[in-house]
Structures are given as C-alpha cells and as structure tokens.
N, C-alpha and C positions, 0 to 999 in steps of 0.2 A: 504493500500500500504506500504510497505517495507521503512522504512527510517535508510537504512542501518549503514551508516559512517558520518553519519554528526553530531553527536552528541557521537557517541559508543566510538570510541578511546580513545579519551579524558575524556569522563566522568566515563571511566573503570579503569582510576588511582584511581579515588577516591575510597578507598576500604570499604567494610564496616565493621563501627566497629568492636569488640569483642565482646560485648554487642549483636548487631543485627545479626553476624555468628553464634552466640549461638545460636539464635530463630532458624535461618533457620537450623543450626543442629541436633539442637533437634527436630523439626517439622519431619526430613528427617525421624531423629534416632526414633521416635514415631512410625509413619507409618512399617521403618524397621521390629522393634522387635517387635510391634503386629503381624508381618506375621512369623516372628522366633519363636513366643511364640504358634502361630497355628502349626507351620510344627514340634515343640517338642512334642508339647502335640499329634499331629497324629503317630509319631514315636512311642512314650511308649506306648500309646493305641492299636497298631498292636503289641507289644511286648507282652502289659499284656491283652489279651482278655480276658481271667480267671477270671477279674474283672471288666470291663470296656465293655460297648457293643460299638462297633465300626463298619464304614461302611467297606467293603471289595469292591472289584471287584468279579463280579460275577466271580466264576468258570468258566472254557472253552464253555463246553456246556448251560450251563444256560443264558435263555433272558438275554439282560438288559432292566430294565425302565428310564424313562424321570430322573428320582431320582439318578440311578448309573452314569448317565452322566453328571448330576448336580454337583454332589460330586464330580466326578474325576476334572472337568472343575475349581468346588473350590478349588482341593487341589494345581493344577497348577500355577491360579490365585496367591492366596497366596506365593506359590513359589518364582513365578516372583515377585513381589513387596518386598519379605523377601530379594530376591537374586540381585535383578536390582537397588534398591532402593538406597544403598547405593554409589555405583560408579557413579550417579546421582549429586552426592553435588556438584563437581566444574562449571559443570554447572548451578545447580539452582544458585548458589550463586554467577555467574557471572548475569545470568537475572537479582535477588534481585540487586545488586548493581548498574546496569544500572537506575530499577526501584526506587531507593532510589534518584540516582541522578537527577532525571526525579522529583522525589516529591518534592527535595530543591529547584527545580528552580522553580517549580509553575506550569510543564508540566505533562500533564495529563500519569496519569500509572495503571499497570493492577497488581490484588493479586498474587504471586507467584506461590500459588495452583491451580491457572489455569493454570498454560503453567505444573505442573507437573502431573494434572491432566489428560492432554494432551498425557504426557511420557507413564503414567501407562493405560490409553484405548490402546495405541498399544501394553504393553503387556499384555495387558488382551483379544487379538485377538490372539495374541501368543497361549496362551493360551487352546482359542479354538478349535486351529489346532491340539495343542500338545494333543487335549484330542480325536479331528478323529481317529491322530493319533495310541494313544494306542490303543482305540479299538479293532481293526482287532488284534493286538496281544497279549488279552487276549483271544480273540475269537479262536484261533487258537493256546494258548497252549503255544506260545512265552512267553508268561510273564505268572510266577502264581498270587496267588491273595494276596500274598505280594508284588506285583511287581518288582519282581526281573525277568531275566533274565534269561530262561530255553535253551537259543540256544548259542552255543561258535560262530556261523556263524551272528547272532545277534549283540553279542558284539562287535565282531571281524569287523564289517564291520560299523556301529556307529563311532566307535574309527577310524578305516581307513580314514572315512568322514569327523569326526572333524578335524585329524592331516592332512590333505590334505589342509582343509580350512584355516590355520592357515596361510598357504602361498599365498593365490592367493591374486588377484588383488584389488576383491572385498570386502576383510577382512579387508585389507590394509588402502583402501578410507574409509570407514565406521569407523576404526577406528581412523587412523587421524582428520576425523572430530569430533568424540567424543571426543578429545584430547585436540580442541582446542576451548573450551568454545566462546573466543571474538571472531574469526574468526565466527564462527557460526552463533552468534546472530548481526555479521555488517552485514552478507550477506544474514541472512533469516527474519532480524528484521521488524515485521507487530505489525499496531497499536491496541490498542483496547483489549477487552480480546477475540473477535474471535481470531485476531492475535495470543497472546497470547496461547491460547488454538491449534492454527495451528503450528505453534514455537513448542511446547511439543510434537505433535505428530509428526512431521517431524524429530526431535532429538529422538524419541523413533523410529522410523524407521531406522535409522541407527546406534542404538544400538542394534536393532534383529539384523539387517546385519552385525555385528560384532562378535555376540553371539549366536545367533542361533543353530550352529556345536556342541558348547559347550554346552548350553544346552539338547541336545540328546544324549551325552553321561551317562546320567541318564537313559536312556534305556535299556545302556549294563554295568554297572555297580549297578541299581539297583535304580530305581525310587526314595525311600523313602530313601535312602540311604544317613541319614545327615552326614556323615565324607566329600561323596563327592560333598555333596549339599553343603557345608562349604567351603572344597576345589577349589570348584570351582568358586566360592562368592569371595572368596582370588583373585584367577587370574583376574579375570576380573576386580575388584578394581588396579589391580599391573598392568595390560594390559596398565590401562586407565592412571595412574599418574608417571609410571617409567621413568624417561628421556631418555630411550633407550630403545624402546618394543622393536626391532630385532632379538635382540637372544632369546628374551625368546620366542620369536613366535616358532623361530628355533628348539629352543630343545625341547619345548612343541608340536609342530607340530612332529617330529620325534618322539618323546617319545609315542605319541596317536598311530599315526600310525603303529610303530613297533609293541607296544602291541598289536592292533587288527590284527596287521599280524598273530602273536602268536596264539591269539586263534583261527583266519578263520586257521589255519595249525591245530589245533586241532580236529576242524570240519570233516577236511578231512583224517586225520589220522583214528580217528572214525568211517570213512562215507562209506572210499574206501579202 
C-alpha cells in the first residue's frame, strides 16, 4: 500500500551526499553509455560493411526470421535505455534519497535498480511495438535496409504527429509528472521492492506518454540516424529539467510540424 506523504516531504530535504549522487550517476551513466557504445559501434558497422559482417533488414521482398526480428527489437531496446536513460537521474535520485532516509532511520527500503528496473521493462515494450512497427515498412519498401526513409509522405507525416503532440493535453500531464520527481513518489509511493518495481514502471509509462511522438521521428528522418538519435536524447533531457518547457514545446512543436508539412507538399508535388 502507498504510504505517500507521511514521511516523503520531509525526508526529501535531506539530500544525498556527493559521494552517494556519484554512485547513483554513475550507475545511470554505466547502463547509458553501454547502450551508446552498442548504437556507435551498429552505426560504423552499417557504414563499413566492407569489413565488418553486420545484420541488415531484410530487403523489401525477402522473408524475415525469428532472428531479423530479434535484432531489430535489440537495436530498439538498446536505443531506449542509451536515449531514456539519462533524463531518468532526477528521479532515481529522488527515490535513492527517500531510500537513504528510510535506511538512517532503521525503516525498511528497496535497491534502487529495482524501481529502475521497472522504468527500463516499459521501455523495453516500447520497444516491441517500435519493432511491429517497422516491419510493414521494410516490407513494403518504406524504409530500405539502412533504415532510412524512402517516402517524403512518410516523413512528412511522422514529423506532422510529433509536432502536433508536443501541444496536446496528454504531453502536457505526462510531462509535468516527469518533472516533478517528489510529487511522484508522495502520490505513487508503494512498499516493498514489488512496490518499488510498480513505482519504475508507472514513471516509465508516462515517460512513453511524453516521448513517444519523438521517438518516431526516427522513422522519417532515418532510424540509425545518430546526429538525430543524439538530438533528440538533448530535448528530452532539456524537456524534463528547463524551468520553462513552454516555449520550447512551442517552437519544437511548430518546427516538426512545418517540416513535415514541407515534405507531405513534396509528396504531392511528385505525386499529382
């Protein structure tokens, strides 16, 4: 059961050392850049085939096996924890400090890695979708098998979806709630490392519902595409700790959507 504010408020002053935000930074920063040091080394390996044997997506026509879908779901996987992982910390390190204060008083608490354990299974379901997802549009010639982006109506309509979402309502709550660590864990706080582990994946659910939009814009500007697997790793970090997301929603939302305006007008210049 939830034992929200009777203890949270107060025991959230207490910060945790320098010392002990190290651990939990570097533990974040560990997990991070093992998934950055995977989505590099799968970068240059699509670049240098000539020396390196590397998975591809199948071609348009060609089956897939259990194996191509394996692979795409890994390179996703890795993604999300290279990309999610970091905009993560204010909250782990709002739990850790709860949990810290919970150990000096002699009341029972839960390892960290479980409530983050928690975050990283909802995006590792992320995941799975993103990887239905592509399917159908290597199958059909949308995407080639560098994963880029063969349709300007593709793009153009991705980007429209992201910069749409950046305003509604539901982007909004989701993010607020990522925003605000204490608020979070007074009103979602459960004991135990079930709890714990429920806490991580309820916080990773309305980090999709935050992110989500954004993440598919790697569809229309090109899957493996690390400048804007990078760029986008930036916002979402900048989303979650600017003291005024507003305007950046604002003009990042217009900014997507006019681009995809651009190319769904390209489509149809081409088309008609």
């Amino acid at each position: 059961m939830r034992d929200s504010s009777t203890y949270a408020s107060a025991q959230a002053q207490q910060r945790l050392s320098a010392r002990e935000y190290l651990i939990v930074g570097s533990d974040l920063g560990g997990i991070a850049l093992a998934g950055w040091a995977y989505m590099f080394y799968m970068a240059w390996a699509m670049a240098h085939m000539d020396q390196v044997e590397m998975w591809m997506p199948p071609v348009a026509s060609a089956p897939w096996a259990a194996w191509d879908y394996f692979m795409l779901f890994l390179m996703w996987a890795t993604m999300m924890v290279a990309m999610m992982t970091p905009s993560t910390l204010p909250m782990v390190t709002m739990f850790a400090t709860l949990n810290r204060n919970r150990r000096h008083r002699q009341q029972s608490y839960t390892p960290t890695f479980i409530f983050v354990a928690g975050y990283l299974i909802v995006w590792t379901g992320f995941s799975v979708l993103a990887t239905i997802a592509q399917w159908p549009l290597h199958a059909s010639g949308l995407l080639n098998p560098m994963m880029d982006s063969r349709s300007y109506l593709l793009s153009g309509l991705v980007l429209i979806v992201a910069g749409v979402y950046q305003w509604t309502p539901a982007k909004d709550a989701c993010l607020t709630t990522c925003r605000s660590p204490l608020g979070f864990l007074m009103t979602e706080w459960r004991e135990g490392s079930a709890g714990a582990l429920v806490m991580g994946i309820r916080h990773g659910i309305y980090c999709v519902g935050c992110c989500w939009a954004l993440m598919l814009v790697l569809f229309g500007v090109g899957v493996m595409n690390m400048l804007w697997v990078l760029l986008i790793t930036a916002f979402v970090l900048v989303e979650k700790i600017t003291p005024a997301p507003g305007p950046i929603r604002i003009i990042s939302g217009l900014g997507l959507a006019g681009w995809g305006a651009y190319w769904v007008s390209l489509y149809v210049q081409l088309n008609y």
